[in-house]
Phi, psi and omega in degrees: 000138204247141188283186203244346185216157178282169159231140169324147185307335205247000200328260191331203163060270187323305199312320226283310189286021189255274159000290165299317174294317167321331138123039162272112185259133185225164122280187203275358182243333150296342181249022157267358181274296199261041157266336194268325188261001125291321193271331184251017183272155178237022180211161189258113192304359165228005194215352165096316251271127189298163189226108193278352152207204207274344177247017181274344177266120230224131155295117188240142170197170184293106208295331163297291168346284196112306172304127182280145181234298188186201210242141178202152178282175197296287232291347194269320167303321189278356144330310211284159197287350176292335203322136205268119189262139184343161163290291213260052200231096191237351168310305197104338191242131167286125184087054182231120155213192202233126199246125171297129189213096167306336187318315187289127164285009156269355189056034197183128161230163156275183204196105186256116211216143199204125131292091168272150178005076178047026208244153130271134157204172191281129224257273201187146212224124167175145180292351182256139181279330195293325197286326175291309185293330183273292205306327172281326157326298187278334157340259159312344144309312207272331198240027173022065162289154160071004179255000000 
């Protein structure tokens, strides 16, 4: 089957070690099955949408795990309620993390920071965390972030 796009020389190599620091525990003849099942799915297994090259599609899997669940378009992998949280993510809550700040009498504030149409951006800023998780709570409730 002949692909639809062209690919960079190291595709397959990079992906595969991209893949793995994200953190998908495979063997090694599963994750050459869904590196063969990411370059040929042509369309994104939960929302259809075709994929006209080679970076409009996403490995999505289960972030506790390690386990691949399916081939997805970008807007769809940054939905899911899973999204994997940062190293400097010492909240415990996702998409709360803890940003160093001499500015701070505390040396530090939090940051409640969500990916709109593949932008990281900032939310709301604040020294209290507890306050930040009810805000982010309601945040995402009020604008059906994650659902």
């Amino acid at each position: 089957m002949e692909l639809p796009f062209e690919l960079p020389k190291h595709h397959k190599c990079y992906t595969l070690y991209t893949w793995k620091k994200r953190g998908l525990i495979a063997t090694y003849d599963e994750i050459q099955s869904i590196y063969y099942m990411y370059i040929y799915t042509t369309h994104c297994e939960l929302c259809n949408k075709e994929f006209e090259k080679s970076n409009d599609r996403q490995m999505e899997h289960k972030h506790e795990t390690g386990e691949f669940r399916n081939i997805v378009c970008r807007s769809c992998n940054l939905r899911k309620a899973d999204v994997k949280i940062q190293c400097n993510n010492t909240s415990g809550y996702n998409g709360i993390y803890k940003h160093n700040s001499k500015k701070c009498t505390q040396g530090f504030y939090w940051c409640f920071r969500v990916t709109i149409n593949g932008e990281l951006k900032t939310i709301k800023t604040s020294v209290d965390k507890e306050k930040l998780i009810e805000f982010a709570d309601k945040w995402k409730l009020d604008n059906k972030y994650n659902t």
